[in-house]
N, C-alpha and C positions, 0 to 999 in steps of 0.2 A: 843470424841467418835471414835469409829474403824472404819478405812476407810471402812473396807467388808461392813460395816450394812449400811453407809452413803450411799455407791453406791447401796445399793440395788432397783431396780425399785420395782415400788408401784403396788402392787395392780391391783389398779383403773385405771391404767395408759396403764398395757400390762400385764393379769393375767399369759399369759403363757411362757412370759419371765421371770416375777417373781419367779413362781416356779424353772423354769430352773438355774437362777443365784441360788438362795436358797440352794437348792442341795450341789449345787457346793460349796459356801461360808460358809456353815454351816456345810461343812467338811464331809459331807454323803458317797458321792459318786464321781466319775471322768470319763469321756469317757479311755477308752484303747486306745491301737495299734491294737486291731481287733477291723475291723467298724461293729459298732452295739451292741458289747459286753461292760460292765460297770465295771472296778475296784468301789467294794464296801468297803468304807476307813473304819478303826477301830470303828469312831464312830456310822455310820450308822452300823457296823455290829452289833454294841453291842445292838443296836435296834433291832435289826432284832434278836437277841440271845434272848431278851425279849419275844418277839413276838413268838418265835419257843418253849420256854421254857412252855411257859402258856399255848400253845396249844396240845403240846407234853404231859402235865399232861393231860389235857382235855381229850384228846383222850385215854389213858391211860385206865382213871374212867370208860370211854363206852365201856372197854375191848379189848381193840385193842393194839397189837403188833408192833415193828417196825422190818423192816428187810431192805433187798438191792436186787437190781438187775442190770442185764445190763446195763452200757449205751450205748452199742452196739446192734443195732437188725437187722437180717437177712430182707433183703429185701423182700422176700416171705411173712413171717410173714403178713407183712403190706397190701399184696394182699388177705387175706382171709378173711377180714370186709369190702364188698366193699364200703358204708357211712364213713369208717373209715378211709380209704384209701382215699379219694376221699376231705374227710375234712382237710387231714395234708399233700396231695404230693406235693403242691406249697408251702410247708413250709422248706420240709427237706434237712437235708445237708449230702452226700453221702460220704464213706469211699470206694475208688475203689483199694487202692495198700496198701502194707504194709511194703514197703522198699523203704530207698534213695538212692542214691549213689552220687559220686563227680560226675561233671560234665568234660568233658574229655578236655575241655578249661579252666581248671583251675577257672569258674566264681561262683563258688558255689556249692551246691548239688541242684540235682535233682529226679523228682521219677524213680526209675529203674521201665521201663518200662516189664520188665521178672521176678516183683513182683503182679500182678495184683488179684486180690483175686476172687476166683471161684464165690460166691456171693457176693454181693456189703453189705456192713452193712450200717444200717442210724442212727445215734447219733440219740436218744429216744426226739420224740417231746413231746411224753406222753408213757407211758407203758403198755398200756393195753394189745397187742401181746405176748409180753414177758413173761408177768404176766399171764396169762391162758393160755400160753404154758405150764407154769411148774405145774401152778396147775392141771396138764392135772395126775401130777406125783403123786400130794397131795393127790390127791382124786380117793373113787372108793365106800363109803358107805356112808349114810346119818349120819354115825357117825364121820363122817371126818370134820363135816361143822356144826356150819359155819366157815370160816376162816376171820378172820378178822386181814387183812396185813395193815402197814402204811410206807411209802416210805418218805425219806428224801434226795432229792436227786436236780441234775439240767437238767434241760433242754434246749432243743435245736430247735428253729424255726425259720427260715430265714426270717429275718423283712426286709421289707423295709423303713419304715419310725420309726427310733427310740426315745426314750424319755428317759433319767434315773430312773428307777424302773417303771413306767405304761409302757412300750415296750419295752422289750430289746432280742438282739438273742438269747442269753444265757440267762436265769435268775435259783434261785432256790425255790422251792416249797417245797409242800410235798403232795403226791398221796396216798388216802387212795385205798384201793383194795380190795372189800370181796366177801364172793360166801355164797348161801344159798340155802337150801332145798328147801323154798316155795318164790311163786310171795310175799306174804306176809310179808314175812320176808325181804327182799329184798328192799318192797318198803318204809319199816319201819327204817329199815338201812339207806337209801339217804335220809328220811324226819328228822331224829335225827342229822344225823351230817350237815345238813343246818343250825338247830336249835343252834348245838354245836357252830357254824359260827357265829352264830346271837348273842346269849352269849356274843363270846369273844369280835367282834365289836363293843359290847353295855358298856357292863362291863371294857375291861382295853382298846382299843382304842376310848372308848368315842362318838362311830361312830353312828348314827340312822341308822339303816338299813332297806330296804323293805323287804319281805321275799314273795318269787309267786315261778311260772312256767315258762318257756321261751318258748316263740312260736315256731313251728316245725321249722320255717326259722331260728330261733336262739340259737336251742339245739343242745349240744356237739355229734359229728360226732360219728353214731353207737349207741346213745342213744334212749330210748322210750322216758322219760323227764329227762329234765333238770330243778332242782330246781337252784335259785336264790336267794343271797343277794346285793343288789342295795344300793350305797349310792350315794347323791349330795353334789358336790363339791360346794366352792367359788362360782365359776362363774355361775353356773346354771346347768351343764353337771353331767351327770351321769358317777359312775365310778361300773362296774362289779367287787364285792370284796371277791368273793368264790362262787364257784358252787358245786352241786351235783348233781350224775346224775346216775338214775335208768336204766341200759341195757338191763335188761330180759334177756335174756339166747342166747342175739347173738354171744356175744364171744364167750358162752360153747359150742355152734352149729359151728361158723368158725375154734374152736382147740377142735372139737369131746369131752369136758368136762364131759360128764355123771356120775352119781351116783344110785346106787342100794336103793331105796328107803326104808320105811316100810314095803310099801306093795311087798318089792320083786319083784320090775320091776325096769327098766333103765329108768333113767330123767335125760334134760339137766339141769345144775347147774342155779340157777339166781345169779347176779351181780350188783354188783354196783360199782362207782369209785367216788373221792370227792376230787377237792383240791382248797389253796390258796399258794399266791407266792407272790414273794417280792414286787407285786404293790399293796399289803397293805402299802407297807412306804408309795407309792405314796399318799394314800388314805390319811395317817397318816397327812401330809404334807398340803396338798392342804384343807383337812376339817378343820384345826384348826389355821394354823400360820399365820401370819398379817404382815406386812410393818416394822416391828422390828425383824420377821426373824423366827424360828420356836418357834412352843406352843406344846408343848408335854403333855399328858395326864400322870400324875404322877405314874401309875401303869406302863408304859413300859419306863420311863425314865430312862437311865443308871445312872444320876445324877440325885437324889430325890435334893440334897440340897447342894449349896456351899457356903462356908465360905471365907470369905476375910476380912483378916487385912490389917487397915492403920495406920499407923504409924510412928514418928517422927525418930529416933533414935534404934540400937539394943537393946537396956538395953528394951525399949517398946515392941520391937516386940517379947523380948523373955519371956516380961509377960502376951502378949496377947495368944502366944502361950501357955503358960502353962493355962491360962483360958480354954481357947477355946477344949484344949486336953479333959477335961473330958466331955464337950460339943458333941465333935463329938463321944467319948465312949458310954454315951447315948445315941445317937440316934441310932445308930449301931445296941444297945443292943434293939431298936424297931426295928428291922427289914429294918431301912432305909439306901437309899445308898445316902452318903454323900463324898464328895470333901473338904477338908482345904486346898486353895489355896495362899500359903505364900511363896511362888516362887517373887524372887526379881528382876527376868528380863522383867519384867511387870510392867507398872503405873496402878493402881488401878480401873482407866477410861477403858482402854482397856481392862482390866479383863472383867468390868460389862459389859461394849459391846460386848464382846465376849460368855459368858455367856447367855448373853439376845439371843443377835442370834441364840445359841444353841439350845436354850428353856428349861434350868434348868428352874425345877420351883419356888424353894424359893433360893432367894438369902439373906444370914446374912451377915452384915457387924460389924466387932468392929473397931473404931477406940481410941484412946486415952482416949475423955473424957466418951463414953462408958464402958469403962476398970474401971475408977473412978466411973462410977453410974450404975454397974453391967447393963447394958442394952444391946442390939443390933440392929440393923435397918436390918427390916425384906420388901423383896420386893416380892411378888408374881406375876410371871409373865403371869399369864391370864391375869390381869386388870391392870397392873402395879401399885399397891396401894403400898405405903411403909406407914411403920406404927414405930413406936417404943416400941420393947418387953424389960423384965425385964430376964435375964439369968435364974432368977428362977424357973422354969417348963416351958421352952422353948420348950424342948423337944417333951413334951405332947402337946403341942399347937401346933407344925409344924408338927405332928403325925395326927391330927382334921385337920388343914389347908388342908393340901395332898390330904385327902380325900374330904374334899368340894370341891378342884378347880379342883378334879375328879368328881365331882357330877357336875360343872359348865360349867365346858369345854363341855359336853353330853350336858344341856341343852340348852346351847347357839346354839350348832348344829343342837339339834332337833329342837327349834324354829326357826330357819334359814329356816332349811327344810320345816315344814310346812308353812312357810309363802310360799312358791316358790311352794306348791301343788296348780294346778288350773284343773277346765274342760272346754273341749269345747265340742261344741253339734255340728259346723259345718265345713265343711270343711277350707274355709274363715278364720274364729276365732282360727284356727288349728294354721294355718300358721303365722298368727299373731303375736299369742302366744309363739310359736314354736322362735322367733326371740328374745322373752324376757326372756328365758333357763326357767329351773325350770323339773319337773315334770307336763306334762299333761295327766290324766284323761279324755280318750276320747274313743266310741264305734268303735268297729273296726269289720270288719265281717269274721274274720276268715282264709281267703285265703292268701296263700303267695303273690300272683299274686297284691293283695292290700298292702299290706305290702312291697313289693317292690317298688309299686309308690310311697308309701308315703315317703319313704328314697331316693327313687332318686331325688324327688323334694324338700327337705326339710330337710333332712341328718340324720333326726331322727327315730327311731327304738323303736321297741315292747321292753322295758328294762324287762317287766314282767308284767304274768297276777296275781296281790295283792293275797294271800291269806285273806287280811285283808280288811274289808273297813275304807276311808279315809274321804271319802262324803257321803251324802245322797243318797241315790239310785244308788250308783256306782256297786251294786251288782244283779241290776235288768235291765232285758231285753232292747234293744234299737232297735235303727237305727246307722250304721256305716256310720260314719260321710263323709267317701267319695263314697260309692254305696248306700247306705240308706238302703241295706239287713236289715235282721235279725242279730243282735250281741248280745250275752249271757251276757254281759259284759262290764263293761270298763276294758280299760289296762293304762297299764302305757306308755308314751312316753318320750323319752326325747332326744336330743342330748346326746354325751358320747365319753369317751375316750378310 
């Protein structure tokens, strides 16, 4: 077996070393020479190419455009949303010169300091300044809107404590951006592409997700709401895995945005903005793969299916080859992405370890007396099952397979997660439970002022208030569980990362 997967820590043992080694081992990702920032390696990208391809169509269908913008903004800009401002200034990183020069001791260059830049520009934590600067240009009749922008792009926030793909200084995303005539439209726009979110987490990453609102303490700086999708990890934590989030017409009021309506009068624009970023791999990662290393969900796997020959001698491997070629033509001709790995600087053992860590998901092996009884040994790596197929409609069977242990991988998730859904009625039973992770279902009465105690004692936070119910009476009136007020509701809590 491959030394990477032998060393990898289990689980059970240290989850978020696990993951960290994982990462690493399974060929994703790598820390850089900037602290904070991630080289993301070929294969992790081609994840991530998955993941941007599926959602790029998505968004697409809901009539939305892509374009670009700055990654440079005018420091000003950033002072005319004061919530805006206020949520991203201990994040950003400053551009104050724009020339080096040698240093006059010969020890390097340095910045010439009679380069200084009249105003400072900040690398884009998010875009929204930017973005309703220019749409200030776009627009000027209710026949201009709505504008529906989609950004592909990276950003930039000055972390302190980083993690590979859930925190990093840099990461990249993608920022949707639209303006509209009415509140209505507006708020209809931020509730479709949460939903769009919820889709693609369900459908090709396999993920259960919550879908609510985010309490005032927890919505996106300069937003009226913040919609939410919420998943649970392994451990019990909560991971934040796309947001949307309705503005109302604050940006078009902080960059003067107005349009001449129907009725022939001046209105500021409404807004919204929408995105996810590459701690979906994080999500990808942490919700599905095990102690063998990653389990990828067969709709974003860059390898659907690899093929490996064993074999005695060339005369064998150049007849398994010639089997195995129209093998992998078919599958192709389905639409699957397949590997034939007959690469001879490899034992066959290190292949399948390497492979399994990966999280291909079907592995086909031939070896010799396969060849003679047209068979192959087929292993699917959610449940590790090997079986023995017949090359004869192989094809079609690991076409069906793909999609069951896409149907499998979801509901192992989702059952995980509802087993970890609990409530609690008192404060006591809060904290308890609060130590055994999961999702907690408990009344809260609404103030931030409580909401703050509860995280500073206990580290958990309002994840969302459920659009859905999960319990019995979770949708009816209470007592919040640490003041006994009035509370409309339960919410969700959870630890989170």
């Amino acid at each position: 077996m491959a030394k990477e997967l032998k060393d990898l820590t289990k689980r059970s043992e240290n989850y978020s070393q696990w993951y960290n080694e994982l990462v690493v081992k399974a060929d994703l990702a790598e820390q850089s020479a900037v602290r904070g920032c991630m080289v993301i390696k070929p294969y992790g990208y081609a994840i991530w190419e998955k993941i941007q391809r599926q959602l790029d169509d998505m968004f697409k269908e809901t009539g939305h455009v892509n374009a670009y913008f700055p990654l440079l903004i005018p420091k000003s800009f950033l002072s005319r949303e004061a919530e805006h401002v206020e949520g991203f200034a201990k994040e950003c990183a400053v551009v104050t010169h724009y020339r080096l020069k040698n240093a006059e001791d010969g020890s390097g260059v340095v910045v010439d300091p009679a380069a200084k830049l009249e105003e400072e520009l900040i690398i884009r934590p998010t875009s929204e300044t930017i973005i309703w600067n220019t749409y200030k240009n776009w627009i000027q009749s209710y026949r201009d809107l709505p504008i529906l922008c989609n950004q592909w792009a990276n950003v930039f926030r000055w972390e302190m404590r980083t993690r590979l793909f859930l925190r990093t200084a840099e990461f990249l995303w993608q920022e949707g951006h639209t303006a509209h005539a009415t509140r209505q439209e507006a708020e209809a726009e931020a509730q479709q592409m949460l939903g769009v979110y919820a889709d693609f987490a369900e459908k090709y990453m396999a993920i259960p997700v919550v879908k609510g609102v985010k309490s005032a303490n927890e919505r996106f700086a300069g937003a009226i709401d913040t919609y939410t999708i919420e998943a649970m990890m392994q451990d019990g934590k909560a991971l934040q895995s796309g947001t949307s989030h309705f503005l109302g017409q604050n940006f078009a009021k902080a960059f003067d945005v107005q349009f001449v309506n129907k009725e022939n009068k001046l209105e500021y624009v409404w807004a919204t903005s929408w995105g996810v970023s590459t701690r979906l791999m994080g999500a990808l990662i942490m919700t599905h793969s095990d102690d063998n290393g990653l389990v990828l969900p067969p709709h974003l796997a860059p390898i659907q299916v690899v093929i490996v020959p064993i074999y005695k001698n060339e005369e064998q491997l150049r007849q398994i080859d010639a089997k195995v070629e129209g093998i992998v033509a078919r599958l192709k001709a389905l639409g699957i992405s397949v590997k034939y790995d007959n690469a001879d600087n490899k034992r066959p053992g290190f292949k399948f370890a390497d492979y399994e860590l990966r999280g291909v998901p079907v592995r086909l092996v031939m070896g010799g007396r396969d060849l003679e009884n047209n068979t192959m040994e087929l292993m699917r790596r959610d449940t590790l099952e090997k079986e023995t197929r017949s090359c004869d409609g192989i094809e079609q069977y690991v076409r069906d397979l793909l999609e069951e242990m896409q149907n499998n991988i979801y509901q192992k998730a989702l059952n995980y997660r509802n087993s970890r859904i609990t409530t609690a009625d008192t404060y006591d039973e809060f904290k308890q439970k609060i130590e055994e992770g999961g999702f907690i279902l408990a009344h809260w009465d609404g103030t931030t002022e409580t909401e703050e105690k509860i995280k500073e004692e206990t580290k958990a936070t309002i994840r969302c208030i459920p659009f859905d119910s999960f319990v019995p009476g979770d949708k009816e009136p209470g007592r919040c569980m640490v003041t006994g007020k009035t509370s409309a509701c339960r919410v969700i809590f959870a630890r989170a990362y």
